[in-house]
VOLUMMI-247186 format. One record per residue (C-alpha): x, y, z; residue in three letters. Coordinates in steps of 0.02 Angstrom, whole numbers, plus 50000, padded with zeros to 5 digits. Example, Ala and Ser with C-alpha at 12.3 -4.5 7.8 and 13.67 -1.06 7.14 Angstrom:
% residues 2
506154977550390ALA506844994750357SER
% end
This chain:
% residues 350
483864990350150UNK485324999250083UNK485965014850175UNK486305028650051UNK487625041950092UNK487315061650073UNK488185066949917UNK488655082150010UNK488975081950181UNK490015067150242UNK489615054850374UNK490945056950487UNK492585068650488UNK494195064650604UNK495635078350618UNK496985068050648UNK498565076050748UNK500305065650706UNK501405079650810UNK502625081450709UNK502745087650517UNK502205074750399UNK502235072650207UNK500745063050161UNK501215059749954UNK502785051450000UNK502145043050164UNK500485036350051UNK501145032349871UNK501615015149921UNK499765011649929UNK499355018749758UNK499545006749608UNK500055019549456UNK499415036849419UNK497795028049369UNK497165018449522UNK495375017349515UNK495365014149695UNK496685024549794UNK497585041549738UNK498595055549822UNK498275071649721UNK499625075749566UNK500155092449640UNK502065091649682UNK502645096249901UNK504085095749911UNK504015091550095UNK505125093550236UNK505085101950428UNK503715112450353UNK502735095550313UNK501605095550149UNK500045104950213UNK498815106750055UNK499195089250016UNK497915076649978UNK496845058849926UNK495565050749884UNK495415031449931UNK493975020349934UNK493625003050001UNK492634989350093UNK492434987250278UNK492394969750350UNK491674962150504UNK493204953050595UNK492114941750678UNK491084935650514UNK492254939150383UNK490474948950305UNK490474964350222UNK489774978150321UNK489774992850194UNK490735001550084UNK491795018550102UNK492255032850009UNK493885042250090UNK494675059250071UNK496235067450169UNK496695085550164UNK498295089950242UNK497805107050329UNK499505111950392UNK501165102850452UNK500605089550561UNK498745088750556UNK497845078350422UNK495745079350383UNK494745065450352UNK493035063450269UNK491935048550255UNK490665045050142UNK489755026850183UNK488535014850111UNK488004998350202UNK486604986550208UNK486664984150376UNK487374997950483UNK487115017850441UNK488315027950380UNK488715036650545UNK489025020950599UNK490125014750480UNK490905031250452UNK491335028650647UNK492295013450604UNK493275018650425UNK493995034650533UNK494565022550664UNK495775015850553UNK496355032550482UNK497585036150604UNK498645020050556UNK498475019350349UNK499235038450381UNK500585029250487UNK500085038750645UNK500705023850758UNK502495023150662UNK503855027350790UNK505765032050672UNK506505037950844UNK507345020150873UNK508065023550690UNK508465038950698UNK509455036150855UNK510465022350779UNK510885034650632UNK511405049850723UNK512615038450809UNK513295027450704UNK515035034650620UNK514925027450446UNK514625033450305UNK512985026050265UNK512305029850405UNK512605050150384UNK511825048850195UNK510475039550260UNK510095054950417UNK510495067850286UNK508955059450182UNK507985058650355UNK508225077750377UNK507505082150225UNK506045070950225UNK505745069750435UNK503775067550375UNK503735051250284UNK503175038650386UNK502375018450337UNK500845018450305UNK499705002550371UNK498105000950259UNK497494984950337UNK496634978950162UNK497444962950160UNK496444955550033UNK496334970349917UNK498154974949932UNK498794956249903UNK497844954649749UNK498714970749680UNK500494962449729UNK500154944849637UNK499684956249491UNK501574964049486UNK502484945649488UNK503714945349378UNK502854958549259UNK503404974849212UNK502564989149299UNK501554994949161UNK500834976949127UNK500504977449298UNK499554993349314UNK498594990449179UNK497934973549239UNK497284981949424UNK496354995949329UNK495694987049213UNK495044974149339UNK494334989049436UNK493444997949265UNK492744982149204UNK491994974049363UNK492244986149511UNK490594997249579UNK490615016449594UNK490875019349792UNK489515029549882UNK489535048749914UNK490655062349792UNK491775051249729UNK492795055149572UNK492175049749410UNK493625037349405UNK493665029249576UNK493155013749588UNK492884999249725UNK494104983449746UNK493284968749699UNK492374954949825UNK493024939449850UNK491514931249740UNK491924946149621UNK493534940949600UNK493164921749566UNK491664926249444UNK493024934749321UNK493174922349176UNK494794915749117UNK494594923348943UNK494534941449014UNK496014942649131UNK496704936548954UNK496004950748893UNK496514962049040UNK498404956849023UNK498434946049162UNK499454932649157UNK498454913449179UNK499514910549346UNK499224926949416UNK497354923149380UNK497484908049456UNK498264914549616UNK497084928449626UNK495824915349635UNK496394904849775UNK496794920449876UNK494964926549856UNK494484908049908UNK495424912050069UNK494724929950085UNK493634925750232UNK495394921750332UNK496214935650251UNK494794948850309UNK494884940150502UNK496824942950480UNK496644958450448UNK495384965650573UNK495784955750730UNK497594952050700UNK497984946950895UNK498094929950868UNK499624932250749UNK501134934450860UNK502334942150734UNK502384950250528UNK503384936850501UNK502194924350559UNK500714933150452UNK501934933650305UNK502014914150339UNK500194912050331UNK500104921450168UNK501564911850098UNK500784894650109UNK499254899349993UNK500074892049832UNK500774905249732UNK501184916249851UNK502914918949893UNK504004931050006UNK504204942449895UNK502284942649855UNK502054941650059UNK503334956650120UNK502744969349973UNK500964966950044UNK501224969050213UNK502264986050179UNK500724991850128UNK499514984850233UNK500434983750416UNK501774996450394UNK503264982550417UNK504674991850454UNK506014978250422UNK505324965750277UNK506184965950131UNK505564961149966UNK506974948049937UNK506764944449763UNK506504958849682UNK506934962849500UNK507814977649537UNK508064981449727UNK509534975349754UNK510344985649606UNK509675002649700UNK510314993949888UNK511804989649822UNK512215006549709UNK511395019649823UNK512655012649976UNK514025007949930UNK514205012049736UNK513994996349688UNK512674982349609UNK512064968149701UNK511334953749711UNK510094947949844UNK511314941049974UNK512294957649953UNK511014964949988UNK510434958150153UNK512274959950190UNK512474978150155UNK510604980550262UNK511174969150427UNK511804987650527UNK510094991650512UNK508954976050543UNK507314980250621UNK507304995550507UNK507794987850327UNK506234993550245UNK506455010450301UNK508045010350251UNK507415007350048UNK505995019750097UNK507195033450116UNK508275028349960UNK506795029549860UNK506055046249931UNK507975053349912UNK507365053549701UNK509175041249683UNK509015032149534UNK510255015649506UNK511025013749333UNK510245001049199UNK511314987949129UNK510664975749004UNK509034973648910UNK507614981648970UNK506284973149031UNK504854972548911UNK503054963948919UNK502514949348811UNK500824953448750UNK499614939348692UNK498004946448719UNK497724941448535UNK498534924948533UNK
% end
């Protein structure tokens, strides 16, 4: 028997307290795929952040819950947060399951609120090292930090949904990419229970995800060895949803990134952009990147780069290198563009 959800009232609500200001667009746009994600978006209403935080803010996110000891799903979740002043965030579930009730699941989903907001994300080690270094990096990079002191990194724990929107950006443009994860969601994803939106819709199961035929990701945009990646992650979701929800066993990011990086296709870059997103890791970069090391390189010393540079130019700050980009990007810097732009090969009619 299928629990339904109340269309109304939700399930369960969580206020959650982070004690300090905090700017929930720029702390959760990471997690959100384009203006369009069908499965996760903060509202288009510009905050412009700061000590006052970004109360009024907002999103809507929906996804699966997983049992970590069976890998089985255990219901599915709709998910919106209100910012209701500087520090203190709402959050409403909505919850459909076959085998628990919605309270019950709702229980669970707000659980994890706390760390996709970044709750558990402590800056005060980088902080410190900015306020007291002398150079002049370091005093952009706390002038940046004073202006935004409420974006923090967000951990969404949905390993396998979030890696599946990563292989989708290899060595695409970002528009390609986009289009591939809504259309995967419009075509084959199911509406999630309670209010939702009429455009939200659920990630995709692991047997979803395999029963997707090789003539529609054609169709969708999606490359043939993205679509064959995407396939032998979703054979490996079971592991992937274990990962994810009792994460003990793995001693270090690194050493999860290492897991992820020996299913074939997946590569650092693939493994450090989704852990950013699902884990909050605070110092993997995405070494490989078409344009990082452009925006490193320009935004700190004036100058392009090249990977190595890059690592170079981010070694003062190791253990915080991710933050580091986090605040270049949230500072609205833009590097210059040399050479021909980037532009996608279509052969959906080929």
């Amino acid at each position: 028997m299928i629990h339904q959800p109340s269309a109304g009232s939700p399930d369960g609500e969580l206020i959650v307290d982070l004690g300090a200001p905090y700017d929930l667009p720029r702390s959760l746009e990471i997690i959100q795929r384009g203006a369009g994600d069908p499965a996760f978006r903060v509202d288009p209403v510009g905050h412009r952040g700061g000590p006052g935080g970004t109360p009024g803010a907002g999103a809507w996110a929906c996804f699966r819950l997983w049992s970590p000891a069976s890998a089985l799903e255990q219901g599915q979740v709709l998910l919106r947060l209100d910012q209701l002043d500087a520090a203190r965030v709402r959050a409403r579930a909505w919850c459909a399951g076959a085998e628990a009730s919605p309270a019950e699941l709702a229980r669970t989903a707000l659980a994890r609120v706390p760390a996709l907001l970044g709750a558990g994300d402590d800056w005060a080690g980088f902080e410190h090292l900015l306020t007291t270094s002398e150079d002049e990096q370091s005093a952009g990079l706390e002038r940046i930090r004073r202006r935004h002191p409420g974006v923090r990194l967000p951990s969404s724990g949905q390993l396998l949904d979030q890696l599946v929107t990563v292989v989708l950006e290899q060595k695409v443009t970002h528009d390609q990419a986009r289009h591939g994860w809504r259309q995967l969601l419009r075509r084959h994803g199911e509406r999630p229970p309670g209010p939702a939106p009429a455009w939200m819709r659920l990630p995709l199961t692991a047997g979803q995800l395999r029963a997707v035929p090789s003539w529609e990701w054609h169709q969708m945009w999606v490359q043939p060895p993205m679509a064959a990646t995407i396939r032998r992650v979703a054979e490996r979701a079971s592991a992937l949803h274990r990962l994810a929800g009792s994460p003990a066993g793995v001693r270090s990011l690194e050493e999860l990134a290492g897991i992820l990086t020996a299913i074939d296709g997946v590569g650092s870059w693939t493994a450090a952009e989704t852990l950013q997103r699902t884990h909050g890791a605070a110092d993997l970069l995405a070494v490989g990147d078409y344009h990082l090391p452009a925006l490193v390189g320009e935004a700190l010393t004036g100058s392009r780069t090249d990977d190595a540079g890059m690592l170079r130019i981010l070694r003062p700050w190791r253990g915080h290198r991710q933050r580091v980009v986090r605040l270049i990007r949230v500072s609205g810097y833009r590097h210059q563009k040399f050479g021909p732009r980037l532009s996608p090969a279509d052969h959906r009619s080929r």
